[in-house]
Structures are given as C-alpha cells and as structure tokens.
LOZA-42674 format. One record per residue: residue in three letters; residue number from 0; x, z, y of N, C-alpha, C, O in turn. Coordinates in steps of 0.2 Angstrom, whole numbers, always signed. Layout:
% residues N
VEXDREN   res     n      nx      nz      ny     cax     caz     cay      cx      cz      cy      ox      oz      oy
VEXDREN   ALA   NUM       X       Z       Y       X       Z       Y       X       Z       Y       X       Z       Y
...
% end
This chain:
% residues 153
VEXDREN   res     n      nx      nz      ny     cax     caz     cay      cx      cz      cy      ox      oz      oy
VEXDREN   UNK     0    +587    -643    +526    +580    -644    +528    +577    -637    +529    +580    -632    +526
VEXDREN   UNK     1    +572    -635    +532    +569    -632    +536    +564    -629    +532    +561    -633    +529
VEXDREN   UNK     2    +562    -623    +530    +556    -620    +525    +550    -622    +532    +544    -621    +530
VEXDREN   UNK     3    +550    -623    +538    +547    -620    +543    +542    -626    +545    +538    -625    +549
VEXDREN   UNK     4    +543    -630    +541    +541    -636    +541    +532    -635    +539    +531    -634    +533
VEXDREN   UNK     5    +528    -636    +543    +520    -634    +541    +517    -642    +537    +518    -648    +539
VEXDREN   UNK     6    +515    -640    +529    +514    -645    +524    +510    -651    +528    +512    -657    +528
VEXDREN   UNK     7    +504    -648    +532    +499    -654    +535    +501    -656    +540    +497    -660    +542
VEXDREN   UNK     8    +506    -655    +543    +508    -658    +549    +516    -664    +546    +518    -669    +549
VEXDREN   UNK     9    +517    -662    +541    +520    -666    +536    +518    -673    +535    +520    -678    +537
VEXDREN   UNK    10    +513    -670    +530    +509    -675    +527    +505    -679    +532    +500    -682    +531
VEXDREN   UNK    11    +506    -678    +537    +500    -684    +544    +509    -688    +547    +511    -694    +549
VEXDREN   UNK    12    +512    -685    +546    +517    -689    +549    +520    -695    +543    +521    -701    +544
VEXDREN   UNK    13    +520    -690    +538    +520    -696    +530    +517    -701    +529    +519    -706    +528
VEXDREN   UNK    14    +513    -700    +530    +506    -705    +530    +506    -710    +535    +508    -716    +534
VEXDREN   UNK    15    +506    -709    +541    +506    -712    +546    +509    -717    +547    +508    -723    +548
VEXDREN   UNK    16    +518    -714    +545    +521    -720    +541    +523    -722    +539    +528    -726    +540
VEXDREN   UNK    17    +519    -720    +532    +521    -725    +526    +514    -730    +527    +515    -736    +525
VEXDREN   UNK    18    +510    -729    +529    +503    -733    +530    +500    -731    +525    +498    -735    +522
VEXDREN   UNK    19    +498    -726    +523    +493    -720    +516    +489    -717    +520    +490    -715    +526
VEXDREN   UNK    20    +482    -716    +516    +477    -711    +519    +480    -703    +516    +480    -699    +521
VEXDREN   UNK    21    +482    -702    +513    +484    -698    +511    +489    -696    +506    +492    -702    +504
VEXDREN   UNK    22    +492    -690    +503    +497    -689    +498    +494    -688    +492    +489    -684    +492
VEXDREN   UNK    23    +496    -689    +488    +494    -687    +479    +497    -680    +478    +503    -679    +478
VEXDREN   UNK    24    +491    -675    +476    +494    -669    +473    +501    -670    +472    +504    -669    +477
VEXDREN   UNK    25    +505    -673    +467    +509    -672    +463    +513    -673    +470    +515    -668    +471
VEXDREN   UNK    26    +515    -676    +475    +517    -680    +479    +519    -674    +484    +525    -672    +484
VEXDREN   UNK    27    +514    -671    +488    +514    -666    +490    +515    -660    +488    +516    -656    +493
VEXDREN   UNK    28    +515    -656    +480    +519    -652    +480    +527    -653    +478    +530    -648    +478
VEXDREN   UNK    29    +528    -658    +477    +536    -662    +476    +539    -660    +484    +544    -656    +485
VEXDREN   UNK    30    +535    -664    +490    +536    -663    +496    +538    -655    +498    +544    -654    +499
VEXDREN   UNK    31    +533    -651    +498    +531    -645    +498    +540    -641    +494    +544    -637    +497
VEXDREN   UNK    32    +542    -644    +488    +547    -642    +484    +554    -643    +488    +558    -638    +489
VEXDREN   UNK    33    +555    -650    +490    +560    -653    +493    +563    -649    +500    +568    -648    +502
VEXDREN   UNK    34    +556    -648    +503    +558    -644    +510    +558    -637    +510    +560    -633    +515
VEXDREN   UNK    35    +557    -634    +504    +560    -626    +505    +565    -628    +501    +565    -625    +496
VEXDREN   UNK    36    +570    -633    +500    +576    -635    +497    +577    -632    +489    +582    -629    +486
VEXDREN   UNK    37    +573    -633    +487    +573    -633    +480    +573    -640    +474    +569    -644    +474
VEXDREN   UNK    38    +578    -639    +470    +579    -645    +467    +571    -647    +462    +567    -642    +461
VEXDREN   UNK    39    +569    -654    +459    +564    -656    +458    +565    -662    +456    +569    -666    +459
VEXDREN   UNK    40    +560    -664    +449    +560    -666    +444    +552    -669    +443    +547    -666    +440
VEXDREN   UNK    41    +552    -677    +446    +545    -680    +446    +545    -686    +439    +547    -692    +440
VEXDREN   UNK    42    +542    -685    +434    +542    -686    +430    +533    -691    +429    +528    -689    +426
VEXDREN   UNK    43    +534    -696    +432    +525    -700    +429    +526    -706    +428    +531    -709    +426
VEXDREN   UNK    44    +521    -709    +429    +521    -717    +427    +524    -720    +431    +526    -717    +436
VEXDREN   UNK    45    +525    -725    +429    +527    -731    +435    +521    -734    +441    +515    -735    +441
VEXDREN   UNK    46    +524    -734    +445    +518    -736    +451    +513    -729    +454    +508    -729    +458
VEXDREN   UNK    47    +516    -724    +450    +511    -717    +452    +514    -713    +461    +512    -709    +465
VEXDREN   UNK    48    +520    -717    +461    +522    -715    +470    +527    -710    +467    +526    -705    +469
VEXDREN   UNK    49    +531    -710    +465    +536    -705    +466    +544    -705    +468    +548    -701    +467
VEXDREN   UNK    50    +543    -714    +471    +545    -716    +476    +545    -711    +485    +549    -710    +489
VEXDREN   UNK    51    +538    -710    +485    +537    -708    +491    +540    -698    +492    +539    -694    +497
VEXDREN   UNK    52    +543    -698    +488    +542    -692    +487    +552    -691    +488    +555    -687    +485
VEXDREN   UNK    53    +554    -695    +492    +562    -694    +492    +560    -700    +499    +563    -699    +504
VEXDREN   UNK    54    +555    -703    +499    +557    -708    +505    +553    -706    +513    +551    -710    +517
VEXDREN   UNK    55    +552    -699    +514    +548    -697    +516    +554    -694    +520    +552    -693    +526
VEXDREN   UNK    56    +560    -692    +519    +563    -687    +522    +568    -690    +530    +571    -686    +534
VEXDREN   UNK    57    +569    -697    +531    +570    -697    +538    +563    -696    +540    +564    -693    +546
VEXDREN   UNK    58    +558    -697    +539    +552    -697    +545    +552    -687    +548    +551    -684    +553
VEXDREN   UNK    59    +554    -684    +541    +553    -677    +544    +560    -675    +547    +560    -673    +553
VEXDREN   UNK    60    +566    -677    +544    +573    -676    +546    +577    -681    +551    +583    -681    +551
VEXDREN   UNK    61    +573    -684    +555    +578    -689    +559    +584    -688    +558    +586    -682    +557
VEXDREN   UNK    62    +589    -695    +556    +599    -694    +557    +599    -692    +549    +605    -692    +547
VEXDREN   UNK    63    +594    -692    +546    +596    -690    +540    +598    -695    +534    +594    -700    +536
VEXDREN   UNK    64    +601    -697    +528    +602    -701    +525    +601    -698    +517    +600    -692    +515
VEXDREN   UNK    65    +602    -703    +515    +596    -702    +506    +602    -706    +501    +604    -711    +505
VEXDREN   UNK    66    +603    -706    +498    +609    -707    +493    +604    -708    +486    +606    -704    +482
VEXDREN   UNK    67    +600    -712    +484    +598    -714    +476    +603    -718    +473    +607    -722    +474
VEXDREN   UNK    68    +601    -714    +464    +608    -718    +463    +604    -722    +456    +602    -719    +451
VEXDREN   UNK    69    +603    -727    +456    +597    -731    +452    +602    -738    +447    +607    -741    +449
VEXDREN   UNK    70    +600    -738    +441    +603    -744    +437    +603    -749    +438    +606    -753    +435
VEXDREN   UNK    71    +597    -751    +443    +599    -762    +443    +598    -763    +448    +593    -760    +451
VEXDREN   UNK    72    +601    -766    +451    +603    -774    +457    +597    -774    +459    +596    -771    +465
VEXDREN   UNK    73    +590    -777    +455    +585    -779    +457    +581    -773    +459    +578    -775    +464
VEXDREN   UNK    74    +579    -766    +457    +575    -760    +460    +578    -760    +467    +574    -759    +472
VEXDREN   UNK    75    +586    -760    +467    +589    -758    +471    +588    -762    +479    +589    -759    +484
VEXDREN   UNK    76    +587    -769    +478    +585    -774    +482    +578    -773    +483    +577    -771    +489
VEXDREN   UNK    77    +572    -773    +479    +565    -772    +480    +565    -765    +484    +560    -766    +487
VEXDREN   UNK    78    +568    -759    +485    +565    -755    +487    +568    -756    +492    +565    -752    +496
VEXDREN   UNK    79    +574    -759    +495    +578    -760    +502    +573    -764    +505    +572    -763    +511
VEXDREN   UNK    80    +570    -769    +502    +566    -774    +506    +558    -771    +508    +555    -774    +512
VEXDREN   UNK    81    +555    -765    +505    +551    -763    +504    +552    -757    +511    +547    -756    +515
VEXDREN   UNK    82    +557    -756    +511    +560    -749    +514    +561    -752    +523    +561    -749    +528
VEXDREN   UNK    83    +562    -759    +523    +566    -760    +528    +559    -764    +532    +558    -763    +538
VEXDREN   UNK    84    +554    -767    +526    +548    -767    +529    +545    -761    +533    +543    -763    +539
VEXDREN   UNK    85    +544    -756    +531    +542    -747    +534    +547    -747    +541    +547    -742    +545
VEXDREN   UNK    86    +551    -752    +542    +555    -749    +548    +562    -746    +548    +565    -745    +553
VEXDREN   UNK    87    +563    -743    +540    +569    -739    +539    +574    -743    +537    +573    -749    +535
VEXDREN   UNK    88    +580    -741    +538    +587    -745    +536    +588    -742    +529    +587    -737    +527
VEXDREN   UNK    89    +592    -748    +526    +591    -747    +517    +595    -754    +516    +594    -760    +517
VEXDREN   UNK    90    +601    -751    +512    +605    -755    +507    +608    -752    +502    +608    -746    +502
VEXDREN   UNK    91    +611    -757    +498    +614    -755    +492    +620    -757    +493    +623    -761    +497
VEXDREN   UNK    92    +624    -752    +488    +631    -755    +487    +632    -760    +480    +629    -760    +475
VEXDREN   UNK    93    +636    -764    +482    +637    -768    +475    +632    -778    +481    +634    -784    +480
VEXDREN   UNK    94    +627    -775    +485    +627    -780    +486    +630    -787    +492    +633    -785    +497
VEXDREN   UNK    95    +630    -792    +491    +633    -797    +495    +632    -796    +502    +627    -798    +505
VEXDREN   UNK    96    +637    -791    +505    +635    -789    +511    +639    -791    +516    +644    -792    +513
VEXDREN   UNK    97    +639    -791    +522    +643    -792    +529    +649    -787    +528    +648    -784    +522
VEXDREN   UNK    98    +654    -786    +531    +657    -783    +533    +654    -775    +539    +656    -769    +540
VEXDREN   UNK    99    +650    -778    +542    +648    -774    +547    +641    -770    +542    +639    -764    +543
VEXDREN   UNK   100    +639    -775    +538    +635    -766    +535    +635    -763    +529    +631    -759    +527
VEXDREN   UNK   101    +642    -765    +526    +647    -761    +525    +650    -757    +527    +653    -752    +524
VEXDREN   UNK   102    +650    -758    +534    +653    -751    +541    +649    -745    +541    +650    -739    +541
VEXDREN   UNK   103    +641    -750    +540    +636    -746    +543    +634    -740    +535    +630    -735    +535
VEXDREN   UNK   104    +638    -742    +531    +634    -737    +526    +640    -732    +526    +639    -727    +528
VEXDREN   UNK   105    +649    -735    +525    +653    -730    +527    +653    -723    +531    +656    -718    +530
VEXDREN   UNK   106    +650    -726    +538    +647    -723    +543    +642    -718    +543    +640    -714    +548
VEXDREN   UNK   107    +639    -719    +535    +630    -717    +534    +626    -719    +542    +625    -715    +546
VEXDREN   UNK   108    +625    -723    +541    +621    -726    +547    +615    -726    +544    +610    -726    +547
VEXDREN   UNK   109    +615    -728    +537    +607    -729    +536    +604    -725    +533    +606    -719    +531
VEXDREN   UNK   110    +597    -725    +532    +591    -719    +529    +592    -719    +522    +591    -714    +519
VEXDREN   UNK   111    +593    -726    +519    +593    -723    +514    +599    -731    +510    +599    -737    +511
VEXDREN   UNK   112    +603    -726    +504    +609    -733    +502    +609    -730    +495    +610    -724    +494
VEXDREN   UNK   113    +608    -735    +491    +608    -736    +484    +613    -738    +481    +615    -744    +481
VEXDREN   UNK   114    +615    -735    +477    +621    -736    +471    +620    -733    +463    +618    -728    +461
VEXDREN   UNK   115    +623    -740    +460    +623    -738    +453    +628    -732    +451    +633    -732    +455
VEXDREN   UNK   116    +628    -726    +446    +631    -723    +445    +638    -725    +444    +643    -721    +445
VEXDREN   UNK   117    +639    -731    +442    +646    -733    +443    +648    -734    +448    +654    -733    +448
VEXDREN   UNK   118    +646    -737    +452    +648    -738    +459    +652    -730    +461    +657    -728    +462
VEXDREN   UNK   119    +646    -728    +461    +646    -723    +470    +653    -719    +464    +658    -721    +466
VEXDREN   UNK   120    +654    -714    +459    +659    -713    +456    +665    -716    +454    +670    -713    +453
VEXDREN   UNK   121    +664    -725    +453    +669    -727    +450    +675    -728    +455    +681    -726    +455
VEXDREN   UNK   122    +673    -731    +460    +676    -732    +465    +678    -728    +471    +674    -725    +475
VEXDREN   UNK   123    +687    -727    +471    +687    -722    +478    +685    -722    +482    +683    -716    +483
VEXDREN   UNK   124    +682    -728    +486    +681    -730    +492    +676    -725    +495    +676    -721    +499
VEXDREN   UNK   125    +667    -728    +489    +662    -722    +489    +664    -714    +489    +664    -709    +493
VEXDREN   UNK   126    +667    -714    +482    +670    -706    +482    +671    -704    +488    +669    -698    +490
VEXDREN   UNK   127    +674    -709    +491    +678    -702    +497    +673    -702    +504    +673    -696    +507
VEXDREN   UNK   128    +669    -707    +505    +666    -708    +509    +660    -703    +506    +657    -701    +511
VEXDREN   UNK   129    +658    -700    +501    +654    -694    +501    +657    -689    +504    +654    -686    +509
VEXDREN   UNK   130    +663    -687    +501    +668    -681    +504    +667    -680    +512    +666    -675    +514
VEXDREN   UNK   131    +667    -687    +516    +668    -686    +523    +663    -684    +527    +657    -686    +527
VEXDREN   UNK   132    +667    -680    +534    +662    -679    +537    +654    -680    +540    +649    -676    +540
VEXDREN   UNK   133    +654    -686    +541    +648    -688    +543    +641    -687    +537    +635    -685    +539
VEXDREN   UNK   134    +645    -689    +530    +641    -689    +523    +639    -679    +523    +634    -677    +523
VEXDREN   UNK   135    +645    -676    +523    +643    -668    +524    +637    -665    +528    +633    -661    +527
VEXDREN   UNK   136    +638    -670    +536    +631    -669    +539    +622    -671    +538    +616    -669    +538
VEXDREN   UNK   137    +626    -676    +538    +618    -680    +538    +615    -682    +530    +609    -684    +530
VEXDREN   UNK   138    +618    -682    +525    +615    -683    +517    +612    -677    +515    +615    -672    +513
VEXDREN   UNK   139    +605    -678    +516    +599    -673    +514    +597    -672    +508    +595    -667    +506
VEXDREN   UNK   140    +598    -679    +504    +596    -679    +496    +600    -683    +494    +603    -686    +497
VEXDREN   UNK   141    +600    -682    +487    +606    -688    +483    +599    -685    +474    +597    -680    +471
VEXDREN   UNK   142    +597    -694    +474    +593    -694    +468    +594    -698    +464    +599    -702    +464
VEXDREN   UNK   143    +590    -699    +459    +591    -703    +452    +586    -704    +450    +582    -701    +447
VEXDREN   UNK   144    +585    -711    +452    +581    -717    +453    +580    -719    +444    +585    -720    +441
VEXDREN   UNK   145    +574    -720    +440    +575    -721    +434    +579    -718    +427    +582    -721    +422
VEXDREN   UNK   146    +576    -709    +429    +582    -707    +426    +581    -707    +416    +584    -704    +412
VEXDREN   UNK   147    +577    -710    +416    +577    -716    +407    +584    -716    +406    +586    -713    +401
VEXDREN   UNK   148    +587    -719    +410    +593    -723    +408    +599    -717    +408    +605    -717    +406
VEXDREN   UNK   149    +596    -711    +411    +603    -704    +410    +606    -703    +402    +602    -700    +399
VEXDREN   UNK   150    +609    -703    +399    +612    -703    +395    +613    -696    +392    +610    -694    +386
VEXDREN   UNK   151    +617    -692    +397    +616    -684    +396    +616    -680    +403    +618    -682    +408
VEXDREN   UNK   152    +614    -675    +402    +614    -671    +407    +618    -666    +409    +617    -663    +414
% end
C-alpha cells in the first residue's frame, strides 16, 4: 500500500461507497495507520464501525483481496451479505458453496474471504493457497475479526 495516498481524497472515496457522510476519528486514523502499512489494533464497541476500517481497502486498492479470520458461521455470512450488498465480492470458507466459487476464492478473485482460524491453518488446501502466487500479490490484509475469542498471542 501506497503512504502517497492523500487522507481526504480517501475518505470521499470511502464514503461514497460505503454510503457514509463521513468517517469517525477513530476510523480515520486506523485508515491513515493501514496505508503507511503499519500494523493496527481497533479495539471498541460493537456497532462503533471497525468493520469499515479493513473494508475500505478494495475501494483504495483495486485487485486487492482481505483475508478476515473470524470465529462463527453466522458474522461470517452477515458480513458477506452485507458486503456483497456494497457491490463487493465476499465469501467464506467452511460455507455450502459451488464448485466455482470455491475456484473463485482459490484464484483470490474475491475482495474479501473469511475463514475460521481453523480452516484457513487446519487444512492444506487453504495453507497452500496462501503460499501461492496470486495470494503473494494481491492479499493486502489478513485480520482478526473478534479477537475476544484469541486465546494467546
């Protein structure tokens, strides 16, 4: 990611479409952290937006993909339907999928794909597909969706 990236021309593109008047402090310097590639640790309420603050990076990154790694089924579904609402492509792994987009996540074809920590490590399949090409160019973040549930660090 680009330090070169000017914050308020960011933030009009964010907004625009996410459908927001604007970003929340905390939101914006999360932002501001992410794009001079610095690791970041958004700690608030539930419903305070710190969703938008990893789901902002195809609209700045076109071709880029988001790797959250979140504990249930159900976050994991609501934020793909949430997500796919905005326009962007978004699936999980673990869910009852086609064949073909199952391709589409192998391929990282999508903006953003969700996996339980067991998934994406338990299974070769994922493991290696991180390793590969495509994963080396285009995955921009890799986060931890509700991290209550981390055990140790």
């Amino acid at each position: 990611m680009a330090a070169s990236i000017n914050i308020d021309e960011a933030e009009a593109k964010i907004c625009q479409k996410m459908s927001i008047p604007c970003l929340r402090p905390n939101q914006r310097t999360a932002i501001e952290e992410i794009i001079d590639k610095k690791d970041v640790f958004v700690g608030t309420k539930t419903g305070s937006g710190k969703s938008l603050t990893y789901e902002y990076i195809p609209v700045l990154f076109p071709e880029s993909c988001v790797i959250i790694i979140s504990p249930l089924i159900s976050i994991m579904s609501e934020q793909c339907k949430k997500l796919t609402a905005l326009g962007f492509t978004a699936s999980y792994i673990g869910r009852d999928s086609c064949l073909s987009e199952i391709d589409s996540i192998l391929r990282c074809e999508m903006d953003f794909i969700y996996a339980s920590p067991e998934q994406l490590v338990g299974e070769m399949k994922w493991r290696d597909m991180l390793k590969s090409e495509v994963y080396q160019r285009r995955l921009k973040a890799i986060l931890v969706d509700e991290a209550l549930t981390v055990l140790q660090w």
